[in-house]
C-alpha positions as CSV (number, residue, x, y, z in Angstrom):
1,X,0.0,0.0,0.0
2,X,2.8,2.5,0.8
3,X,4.3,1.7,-2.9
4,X,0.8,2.7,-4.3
5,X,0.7,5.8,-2.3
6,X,4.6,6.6,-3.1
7,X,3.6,6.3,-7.3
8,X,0.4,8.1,-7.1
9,X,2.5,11.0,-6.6
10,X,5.6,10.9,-9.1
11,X,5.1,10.7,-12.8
12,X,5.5,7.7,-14.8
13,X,7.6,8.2,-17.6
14,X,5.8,7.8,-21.0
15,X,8.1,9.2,-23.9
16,X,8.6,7.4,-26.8
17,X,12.2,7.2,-28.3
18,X,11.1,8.1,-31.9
19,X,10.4,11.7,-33.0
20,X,9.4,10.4,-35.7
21,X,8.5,5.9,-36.3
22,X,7.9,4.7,-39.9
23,X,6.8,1.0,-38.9
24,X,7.2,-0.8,-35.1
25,X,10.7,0.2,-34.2
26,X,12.1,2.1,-37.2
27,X,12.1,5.3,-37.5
28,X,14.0,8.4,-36.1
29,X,14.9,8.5,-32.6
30,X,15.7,11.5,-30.2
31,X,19.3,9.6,-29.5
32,X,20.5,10.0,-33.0
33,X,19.3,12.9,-33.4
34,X,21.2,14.6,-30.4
35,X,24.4,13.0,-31.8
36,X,23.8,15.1,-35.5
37,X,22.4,18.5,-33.7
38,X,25.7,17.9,-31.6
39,X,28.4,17.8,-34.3
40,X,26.5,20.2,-36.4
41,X,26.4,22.4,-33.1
42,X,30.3,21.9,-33.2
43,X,30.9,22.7,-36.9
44,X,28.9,25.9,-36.1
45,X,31.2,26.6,-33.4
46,X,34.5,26.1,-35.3
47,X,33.2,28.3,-37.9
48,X,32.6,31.5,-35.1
49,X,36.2,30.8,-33.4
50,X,37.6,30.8,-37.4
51,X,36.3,33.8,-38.3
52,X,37.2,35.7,-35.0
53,X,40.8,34.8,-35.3
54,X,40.4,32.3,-32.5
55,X,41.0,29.8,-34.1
56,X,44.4,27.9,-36.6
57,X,42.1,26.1,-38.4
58,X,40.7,27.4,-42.2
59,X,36.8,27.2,-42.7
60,X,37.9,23.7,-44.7
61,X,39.9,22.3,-42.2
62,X,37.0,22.5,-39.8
63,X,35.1,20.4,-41.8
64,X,37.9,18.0,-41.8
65,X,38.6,17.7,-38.4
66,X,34.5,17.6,-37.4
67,X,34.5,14.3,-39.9
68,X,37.7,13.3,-37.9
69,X,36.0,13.5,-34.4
70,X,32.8,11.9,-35.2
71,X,34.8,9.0,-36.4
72,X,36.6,9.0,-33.4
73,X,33.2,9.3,-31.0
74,X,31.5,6.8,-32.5
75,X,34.4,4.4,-32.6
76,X,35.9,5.1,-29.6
77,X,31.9,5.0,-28.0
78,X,30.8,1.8,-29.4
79,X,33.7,0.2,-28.7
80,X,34.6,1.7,-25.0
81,X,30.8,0.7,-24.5
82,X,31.7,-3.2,-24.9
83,X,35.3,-3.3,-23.8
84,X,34.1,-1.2,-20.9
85,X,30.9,-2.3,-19.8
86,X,29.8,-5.7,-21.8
87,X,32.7,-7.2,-23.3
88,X,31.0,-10.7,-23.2
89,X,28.3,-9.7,-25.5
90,X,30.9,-8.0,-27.9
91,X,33.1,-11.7,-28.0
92,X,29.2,-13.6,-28.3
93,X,27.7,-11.3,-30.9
94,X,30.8,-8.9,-32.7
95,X,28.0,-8.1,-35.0
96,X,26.2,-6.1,-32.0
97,X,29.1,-3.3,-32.9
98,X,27.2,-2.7,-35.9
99,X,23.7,-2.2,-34.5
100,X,23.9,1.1,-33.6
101,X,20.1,1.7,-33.3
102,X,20.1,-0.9,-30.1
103,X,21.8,1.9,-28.7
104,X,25.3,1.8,-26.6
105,X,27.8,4.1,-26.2
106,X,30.5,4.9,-23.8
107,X,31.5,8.5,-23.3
108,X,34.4,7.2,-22.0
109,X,35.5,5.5,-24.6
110,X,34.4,8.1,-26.8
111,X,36.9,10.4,-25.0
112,X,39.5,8.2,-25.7
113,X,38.0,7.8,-29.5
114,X,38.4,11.6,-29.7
115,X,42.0,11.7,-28.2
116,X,43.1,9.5,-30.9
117,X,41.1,11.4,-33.9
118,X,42.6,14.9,-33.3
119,X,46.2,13.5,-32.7
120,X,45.4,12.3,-35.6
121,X,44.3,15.1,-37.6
122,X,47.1,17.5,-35.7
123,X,50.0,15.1,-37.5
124,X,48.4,15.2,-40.6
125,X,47.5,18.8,-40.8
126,X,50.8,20.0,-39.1
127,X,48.5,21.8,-36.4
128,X,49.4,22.3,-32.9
129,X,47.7,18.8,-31.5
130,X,47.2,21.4,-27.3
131,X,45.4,23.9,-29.2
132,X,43.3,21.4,-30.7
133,X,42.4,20.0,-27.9
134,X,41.0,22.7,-26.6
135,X,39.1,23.1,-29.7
136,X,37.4,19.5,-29.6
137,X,36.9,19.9,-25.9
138,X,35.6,23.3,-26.3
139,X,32.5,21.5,-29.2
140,X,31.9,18.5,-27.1
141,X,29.5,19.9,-24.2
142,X,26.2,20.2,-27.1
143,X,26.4,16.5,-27.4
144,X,26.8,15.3,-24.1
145,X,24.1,17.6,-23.0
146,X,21.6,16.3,-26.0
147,X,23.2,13.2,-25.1
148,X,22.1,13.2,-21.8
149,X,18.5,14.8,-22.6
150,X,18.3,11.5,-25.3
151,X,18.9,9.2,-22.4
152,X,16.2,10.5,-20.4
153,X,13.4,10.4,-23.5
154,X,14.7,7.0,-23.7
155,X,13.7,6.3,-20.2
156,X,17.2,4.3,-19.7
157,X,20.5,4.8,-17.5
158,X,17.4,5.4,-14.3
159,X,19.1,6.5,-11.0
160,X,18.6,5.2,-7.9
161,X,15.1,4.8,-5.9
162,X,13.9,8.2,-4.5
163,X,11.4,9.7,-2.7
164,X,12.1,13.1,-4.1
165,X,9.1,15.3,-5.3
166,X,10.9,15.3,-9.0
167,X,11.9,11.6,-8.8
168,X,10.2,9.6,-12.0
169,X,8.6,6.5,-12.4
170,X,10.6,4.6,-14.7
171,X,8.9,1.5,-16.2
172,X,12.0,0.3,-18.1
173,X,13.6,-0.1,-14.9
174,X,11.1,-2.5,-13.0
175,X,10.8,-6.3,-13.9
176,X,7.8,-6.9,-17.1
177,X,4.5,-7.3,-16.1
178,X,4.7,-5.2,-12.8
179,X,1.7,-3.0,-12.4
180,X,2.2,0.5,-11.7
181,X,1.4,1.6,-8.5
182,X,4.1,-0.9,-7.3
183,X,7.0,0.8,-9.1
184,X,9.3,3.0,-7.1
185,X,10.3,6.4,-8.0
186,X,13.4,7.1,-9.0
187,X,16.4,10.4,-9.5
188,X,16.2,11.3,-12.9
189,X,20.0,11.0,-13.4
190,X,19.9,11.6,-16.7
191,X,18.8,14.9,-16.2
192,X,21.5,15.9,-13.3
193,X,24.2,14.4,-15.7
194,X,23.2,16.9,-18.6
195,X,23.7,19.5,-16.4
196,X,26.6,18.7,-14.6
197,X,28.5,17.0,-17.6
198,X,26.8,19.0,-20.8
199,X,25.2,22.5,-19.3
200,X,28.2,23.6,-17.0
201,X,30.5,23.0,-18.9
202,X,29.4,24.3,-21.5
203,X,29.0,27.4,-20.2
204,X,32.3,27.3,-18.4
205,X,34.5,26.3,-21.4
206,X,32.6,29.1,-23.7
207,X,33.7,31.9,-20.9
208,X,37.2,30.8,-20.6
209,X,37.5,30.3,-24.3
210,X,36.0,33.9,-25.6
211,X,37.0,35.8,-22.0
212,X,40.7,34.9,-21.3
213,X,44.0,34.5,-23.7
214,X,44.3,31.0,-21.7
215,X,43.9,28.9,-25.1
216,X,46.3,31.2,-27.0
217,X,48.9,31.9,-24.1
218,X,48.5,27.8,-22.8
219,X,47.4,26.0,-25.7
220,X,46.0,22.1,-23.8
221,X,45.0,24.1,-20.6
222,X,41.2,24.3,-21.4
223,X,41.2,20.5,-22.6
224,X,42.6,19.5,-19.0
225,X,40.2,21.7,-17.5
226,X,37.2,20.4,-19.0
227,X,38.2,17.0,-18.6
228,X,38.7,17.6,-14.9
229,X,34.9,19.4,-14.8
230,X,33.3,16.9,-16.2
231,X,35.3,13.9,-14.5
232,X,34.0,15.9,-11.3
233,X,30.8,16.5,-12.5
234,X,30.1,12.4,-13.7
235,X,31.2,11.3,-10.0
236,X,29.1,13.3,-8.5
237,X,26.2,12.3,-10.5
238,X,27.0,8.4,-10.3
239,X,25.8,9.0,-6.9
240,X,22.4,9.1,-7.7
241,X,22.3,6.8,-10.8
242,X,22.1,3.2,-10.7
243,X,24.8,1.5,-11.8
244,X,24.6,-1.0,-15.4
245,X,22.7,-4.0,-14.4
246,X,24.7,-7.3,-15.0
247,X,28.0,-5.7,-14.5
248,X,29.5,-6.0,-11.1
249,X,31.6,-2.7,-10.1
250,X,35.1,-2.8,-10.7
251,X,36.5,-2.4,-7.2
252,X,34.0,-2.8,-4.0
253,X,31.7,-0.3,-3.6
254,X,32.5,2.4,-6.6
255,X,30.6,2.1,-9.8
256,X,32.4,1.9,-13.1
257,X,31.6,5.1,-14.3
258,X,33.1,6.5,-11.4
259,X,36.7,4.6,-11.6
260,X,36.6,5.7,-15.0
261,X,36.1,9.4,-14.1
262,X,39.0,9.5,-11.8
263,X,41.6,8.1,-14.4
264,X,39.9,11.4,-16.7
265,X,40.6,13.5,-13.9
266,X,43.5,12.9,-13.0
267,X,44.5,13.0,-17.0
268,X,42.7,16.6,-16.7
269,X,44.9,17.4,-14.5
270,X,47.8,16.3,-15.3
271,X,47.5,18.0,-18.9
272,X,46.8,21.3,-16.9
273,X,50.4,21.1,-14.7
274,X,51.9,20.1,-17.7
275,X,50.6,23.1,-20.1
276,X,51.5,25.4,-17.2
277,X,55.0,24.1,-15.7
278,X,56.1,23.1,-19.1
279,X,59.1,26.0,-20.0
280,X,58.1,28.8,-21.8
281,X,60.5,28.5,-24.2
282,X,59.4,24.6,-24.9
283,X,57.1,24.9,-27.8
284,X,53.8,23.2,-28.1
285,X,53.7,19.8,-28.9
């Protein structure tokens, strides 16, 4: 009776994936649509730092290295998602890679996808690989936000059972069959994690980039600072999400996500004492 009474007073999440279904599970979904809004956010924002001198990279180039990074997301996220987090179903099914509209995908992994694209791109366009590192971390909050938003339409990566007034009924996240007023309500993580991963910093990178000489006087410093925000920001939101279902943490008591998160901190900052106790007269690798 007290679960009945605890439901009757949260909503029960009802969105449907597709913004648009041609036939019973085809069609186009809010999830890939985030991921194209967010690169096409990104080449928009390439295109203002170009043409305000912020920027090394020609209006072409841009183009180039926003092909290079969405390689490197969805590579790095697909497969950081399986080696990461199921790598079981990857060595049962290495088809699953492919089906991409089942969803999975690791930001993580797609960090590390990223890392690897604009090195990349950096050696073959003879471009500072620090400064465009800020670059690609200063595009990548639109996604994760939209990212984040996706998940919650999707009704999937739930948080943990709440008795807040904003907690959410999740039906994806009880056991088939189970009627309603017996679900418990739970944090809608998704949402704190496209603030605190997406939103601030967001905002934060856009007023250091535009408001300071930091990129052009310590190219890399913005990358390890955004790296450490969100690091910060995704621990503190694995508190209130629950963690993967069939994946046991990796050490006692702290979720995947968050072992992750420290190794990105402590690469955030790491990159910043480098950038700023490197010698002056070093230059930028």
């Amino acid at each position: 009776m007290q679960s009945g009474n605890l439901a009757a007073h949260h909503w029960v999440h009802d969105l449907s994936p597709f913004l648009w279904e041609f036939s019973p599970g085809i069609g186009l979904r809010y999830y890939g649509l985030a991921y194209v809004l967010g690169f096409l956010i990104g080449l928009w924002l390439l295109g203002r730092y170009s043409r305000a001198g912020r920027s090394p990279l020609t209006p072409q180039q841009n183009g180039d290295l926003l092909f290079a990074l969405v390689v490197g997301v969805f590579l790095g996220g697909r497969l950081g998602y399986f080696l990461l987090y199921s790598p079981a179903e990857l060595l049962d099914q290495p088809l699953a890679f492919f089906r991409v509209w089942d969803g999975g995908m690791a930001s993580h992994g797609g960090f590390f996808g990223v890392l690897l694209a604009f090195l990349w791109f950096a050696r073959s366009a003879k471009t500072n690989a620090w400064a465009l590192a800020d670059l690609a971390a200063s595009i990548t909050p639109p996604g994760l936000l939209l990212g984040r938003i996706a998940n919650f339409v999707n009704g999937e990566l739930w948080g943990n059972v709440s008795n807040v007034p904003w907690a959410v009924i999740f039906p994806l996240a009880e056991r088939p069959g189970l009627p309603v007023h017996l679900m418990q309500p739970r944090h809608p993580s998704q949402l704190y994690e496209a603030t605190a991963e997406g939103l601030i910093p967001l905002i934060y990178i856009q007023l250091r980039f535009w408001r300071s000489n930091t990129a052009k006087e310590h190219p890399g410093q913005l990358a390890g600072e955004f790296l450490a925000l969100y690091a910060v920001g995704r621990i503190i939101c694995e508190q209130f999400r629950e963690p993967d279902r069939g994946v046991n943490p990796l050490i006692e008591g702290l979720s995947r996500g968050t072992f992750y998160s420290i190794i990105l901190l402590l690469l955030g900052v790491g990159a910043i004492l480098w950038v700023r106790l490197r010698p002056k007269s070093q230059p930028s690798q």
